[in-house]
C-alpha positions as CSV (number, residue, x, y, z in Angstrom):
1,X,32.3,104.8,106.7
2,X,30.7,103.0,103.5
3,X,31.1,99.5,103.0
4,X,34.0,99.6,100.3
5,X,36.3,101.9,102.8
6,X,35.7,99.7,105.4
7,X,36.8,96.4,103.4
8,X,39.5,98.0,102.0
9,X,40.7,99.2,105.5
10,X,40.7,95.5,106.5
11,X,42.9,93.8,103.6
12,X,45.6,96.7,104.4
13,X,45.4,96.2,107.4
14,X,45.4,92.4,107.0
15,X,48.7,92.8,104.6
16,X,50.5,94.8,107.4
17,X,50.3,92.5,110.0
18,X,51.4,89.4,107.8
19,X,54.6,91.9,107.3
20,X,54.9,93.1,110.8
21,X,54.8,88.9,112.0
22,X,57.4,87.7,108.5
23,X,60.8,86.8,110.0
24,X,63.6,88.8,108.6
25,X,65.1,86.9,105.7
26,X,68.7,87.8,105.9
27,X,68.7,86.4,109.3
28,X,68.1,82.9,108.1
29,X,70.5,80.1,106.9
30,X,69.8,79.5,103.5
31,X,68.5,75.7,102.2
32,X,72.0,75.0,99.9
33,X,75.3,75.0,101.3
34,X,76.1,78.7,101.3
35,X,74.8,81.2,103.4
36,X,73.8,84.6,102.7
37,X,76.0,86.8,104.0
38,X,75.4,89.5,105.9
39,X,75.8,93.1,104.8
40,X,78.4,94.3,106.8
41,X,80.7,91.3,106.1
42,X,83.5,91.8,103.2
43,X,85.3,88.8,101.7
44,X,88.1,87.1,102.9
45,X,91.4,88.6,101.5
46,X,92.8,86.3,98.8
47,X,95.9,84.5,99.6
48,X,99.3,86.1,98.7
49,X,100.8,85.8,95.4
50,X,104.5,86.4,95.7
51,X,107.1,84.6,94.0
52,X,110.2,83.7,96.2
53,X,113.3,85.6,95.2
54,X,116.1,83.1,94.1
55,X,118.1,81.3,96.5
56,X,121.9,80.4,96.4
57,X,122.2,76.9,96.8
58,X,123.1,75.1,100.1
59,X,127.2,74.6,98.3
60,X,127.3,77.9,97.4
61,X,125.9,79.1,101.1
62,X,128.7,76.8,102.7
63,X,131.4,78.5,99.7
64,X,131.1,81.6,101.1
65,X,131.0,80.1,104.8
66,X,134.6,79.2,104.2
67,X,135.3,82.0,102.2
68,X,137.1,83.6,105.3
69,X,137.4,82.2,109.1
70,X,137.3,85.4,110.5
71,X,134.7,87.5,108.6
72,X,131.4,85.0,108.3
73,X,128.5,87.1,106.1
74,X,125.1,86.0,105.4
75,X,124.8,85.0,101.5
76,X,122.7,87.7,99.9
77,X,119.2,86.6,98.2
78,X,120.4,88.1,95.2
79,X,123.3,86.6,94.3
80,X,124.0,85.9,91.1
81,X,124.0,82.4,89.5
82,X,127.1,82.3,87.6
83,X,129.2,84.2,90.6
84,X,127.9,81.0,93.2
85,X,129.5,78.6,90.6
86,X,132.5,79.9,90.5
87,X,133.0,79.8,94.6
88,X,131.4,76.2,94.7
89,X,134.3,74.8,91.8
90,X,136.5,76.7,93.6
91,X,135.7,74.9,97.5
92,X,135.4,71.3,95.7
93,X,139.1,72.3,94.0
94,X,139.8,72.8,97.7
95,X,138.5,69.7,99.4
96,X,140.1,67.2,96.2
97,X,143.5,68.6,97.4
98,X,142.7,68.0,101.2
99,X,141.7,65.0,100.5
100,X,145.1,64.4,98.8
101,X,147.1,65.3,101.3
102,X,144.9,63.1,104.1
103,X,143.4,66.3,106.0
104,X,140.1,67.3,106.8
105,X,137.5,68.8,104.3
106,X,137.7,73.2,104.4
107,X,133.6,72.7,104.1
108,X,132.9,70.2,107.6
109,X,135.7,71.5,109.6
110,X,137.1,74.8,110.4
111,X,140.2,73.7,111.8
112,X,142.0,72.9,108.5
113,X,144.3,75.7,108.3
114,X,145.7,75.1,111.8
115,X,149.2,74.0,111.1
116,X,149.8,70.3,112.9
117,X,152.5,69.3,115.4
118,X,154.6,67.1,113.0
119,X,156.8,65.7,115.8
120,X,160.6,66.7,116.3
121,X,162.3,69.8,114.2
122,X,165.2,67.3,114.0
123,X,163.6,64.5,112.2
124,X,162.9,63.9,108.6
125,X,160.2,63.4,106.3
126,X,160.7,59.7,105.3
127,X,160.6,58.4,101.8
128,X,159.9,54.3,102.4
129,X,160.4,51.8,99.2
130,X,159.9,48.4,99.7
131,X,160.4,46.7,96.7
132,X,160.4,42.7,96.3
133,X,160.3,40.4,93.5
134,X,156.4,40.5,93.0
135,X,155.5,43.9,94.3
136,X,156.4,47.5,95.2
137,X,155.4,49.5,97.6
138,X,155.8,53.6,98.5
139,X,155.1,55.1,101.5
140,X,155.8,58.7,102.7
141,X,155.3,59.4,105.9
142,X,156.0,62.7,108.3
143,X,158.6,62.9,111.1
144,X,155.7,61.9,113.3
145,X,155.6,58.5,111.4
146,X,152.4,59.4,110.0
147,X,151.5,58.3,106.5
148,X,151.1,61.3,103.9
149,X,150.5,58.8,101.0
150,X,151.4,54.8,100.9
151,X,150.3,53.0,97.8
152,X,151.7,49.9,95.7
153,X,152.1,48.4,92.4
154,X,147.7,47.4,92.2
155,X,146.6,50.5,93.2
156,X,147.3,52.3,89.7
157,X,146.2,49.0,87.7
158,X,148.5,46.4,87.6
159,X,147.2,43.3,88.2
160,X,149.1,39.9,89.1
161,X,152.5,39.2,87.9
162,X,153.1,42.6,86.1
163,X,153.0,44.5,89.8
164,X,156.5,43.3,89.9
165,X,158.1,44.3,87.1
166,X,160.2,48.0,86.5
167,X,157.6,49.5,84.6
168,X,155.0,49.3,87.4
169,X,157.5,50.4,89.8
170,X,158.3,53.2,87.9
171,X,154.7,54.7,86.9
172,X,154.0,54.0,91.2
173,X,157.0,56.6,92.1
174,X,156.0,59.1,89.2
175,X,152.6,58.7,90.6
176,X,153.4,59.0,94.4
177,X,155.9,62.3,93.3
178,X,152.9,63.9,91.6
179,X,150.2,63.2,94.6
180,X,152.8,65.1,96.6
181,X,153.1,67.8,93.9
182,X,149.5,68.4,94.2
183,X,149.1,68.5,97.4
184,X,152.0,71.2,97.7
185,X,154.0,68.8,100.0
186,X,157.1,69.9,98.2
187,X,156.8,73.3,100.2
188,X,156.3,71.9,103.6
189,X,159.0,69.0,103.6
190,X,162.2,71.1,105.0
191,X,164.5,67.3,105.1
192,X,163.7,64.2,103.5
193,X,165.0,60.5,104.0
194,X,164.8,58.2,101.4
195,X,164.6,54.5,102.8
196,X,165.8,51.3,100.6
197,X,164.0,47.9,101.5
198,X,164.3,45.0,99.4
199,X,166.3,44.0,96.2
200,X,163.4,44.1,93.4
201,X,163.0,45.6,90.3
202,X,161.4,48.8,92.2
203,X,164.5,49.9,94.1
204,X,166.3,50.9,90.9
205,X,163.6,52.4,89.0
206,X,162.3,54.6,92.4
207,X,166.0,55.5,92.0
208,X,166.2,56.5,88.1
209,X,162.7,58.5,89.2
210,X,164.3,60.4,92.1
211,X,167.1,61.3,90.1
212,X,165.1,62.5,86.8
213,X,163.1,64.8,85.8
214,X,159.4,63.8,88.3
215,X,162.1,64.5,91.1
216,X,163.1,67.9,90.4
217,X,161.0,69.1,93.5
218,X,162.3,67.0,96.1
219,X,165.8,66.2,95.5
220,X,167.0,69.1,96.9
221,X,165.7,68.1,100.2
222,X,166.9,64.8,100.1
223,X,169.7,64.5,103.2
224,X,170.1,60.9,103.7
225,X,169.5,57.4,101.8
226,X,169.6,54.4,104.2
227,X,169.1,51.0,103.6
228,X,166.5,49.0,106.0
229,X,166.9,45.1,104.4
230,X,166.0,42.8,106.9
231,X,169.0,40.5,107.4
232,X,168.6,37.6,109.1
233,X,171.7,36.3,111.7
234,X,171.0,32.7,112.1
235,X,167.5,32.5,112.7
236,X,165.3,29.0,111.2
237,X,166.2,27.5,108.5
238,X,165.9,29.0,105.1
239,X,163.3,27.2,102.4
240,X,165.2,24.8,99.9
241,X,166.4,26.4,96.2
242,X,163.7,25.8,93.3
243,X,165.2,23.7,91.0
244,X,163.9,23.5,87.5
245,X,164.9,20.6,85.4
């Protein structure tokens, strides 16, 4: 073996052992932050991009909750907008006239279209006015004795000495007649009692209001018009005249 063989035998064989002794570079974490990956390892998947399909809104879920006691379905994703509004104006409609008529809201309580003990067959709706020289006051109430409606004079807006004069009294019975109207009272109340109290301006004008036109729905019904003045027999001794002058 010449000289120049054998030198060139020992630098490859110098270079091969250098390679057999170099640690495999994929198997070492890299200086920066990432790593080199290996080659059998694929990507993470990237995260989902759907869109959520519309959903009916929480009124219009609990609009066609009430829509029937008996059947209850599961609002559909794809409902339409304009078909949710429609059910939701139509619940609120609902509840406004509950709320009229003191009962329970259709939406919080299923039990609103169980008809309620009323008390005796016999008895009468009753139709209270109690009408002094500075207010008036209307109360109907159900043969249970349960108020339906009782307002006065200051709850439509009159304020001090007006609340006893005939207008106010008037506009309070059209007002109480059509709170009734609303509420469809006028088909529920089978006998009605109309009950005088007091000698203001309000007993004649509850009268003229009956007996018009705003009364049309309830007159029929009325069976009996009593008078429940207090009168005193003896009692303490009345306070002394005003005298002007």
């Amino acid at each position: 073996m010449t000289p120049s063989t054998t030198r060139l035998l020992a630098k490859t064989t110098s270079k091969l052992s250098s390679l057999s002794i170099r640690p495999n570079q994929q198997s070492i974490r890299a200086f920066s932050q990432t790593c080199l990956r290996r080659e059998g390892e694929q990507p993470p998947p990237p995260p989902p991009t759907w869109a959520p399909t519309s959903m009916p809104s929480l009124l219009s879920r609990l609009a066609s909750n009430t829509r029937s006691s008996t059947l209850r379905r599961a609002p559909s994703r794809n409902t339409p907008l304009d078909g949710g509004n429609s059910q939701v104006s139509r619940v609120l409609a609902m509840n406004t006239v509950s709320r009229a008529i003191n009962q329970p809201d259709s939406i919080l309580e299923d039990g609103a279209g169980r008809e309620e003990e009323w008390g005796p067959a016999h008895e009468p709706f009753h139709f209270h006015i109690y009408a002094h020289k500075h207010n008036t006051h209307i109360t109907v109430s159900k043969p249970n004795r349960n108020a339906i409606v009782s307002l006065s004079a200051g709850n439509i807006g009159f304020k001090k000495a007006k609340r006893g004069s005939y207008d106010a009294a008037y506009q309070l019975c059209v007002h109480v007649l059509d709170k009734l109207n609303q509420g469809g009272w006028h088909r529920k109340i089978t006998s009605l009692e109309v009950v005088l109290r007091g000698f203001g301006h309000g007993r004649e004008a509850a009268t003229k209001v009956l007996l018009g036109n705003e009364g049309r729905l309830l007159r029929p019904y009325i069976k009996r018009v009593s008078d429940g003045t207090r009168l005193k027999f003896g009692g303490t001794r009345s306070k002394k005249p005003r005298r002007l002058g």
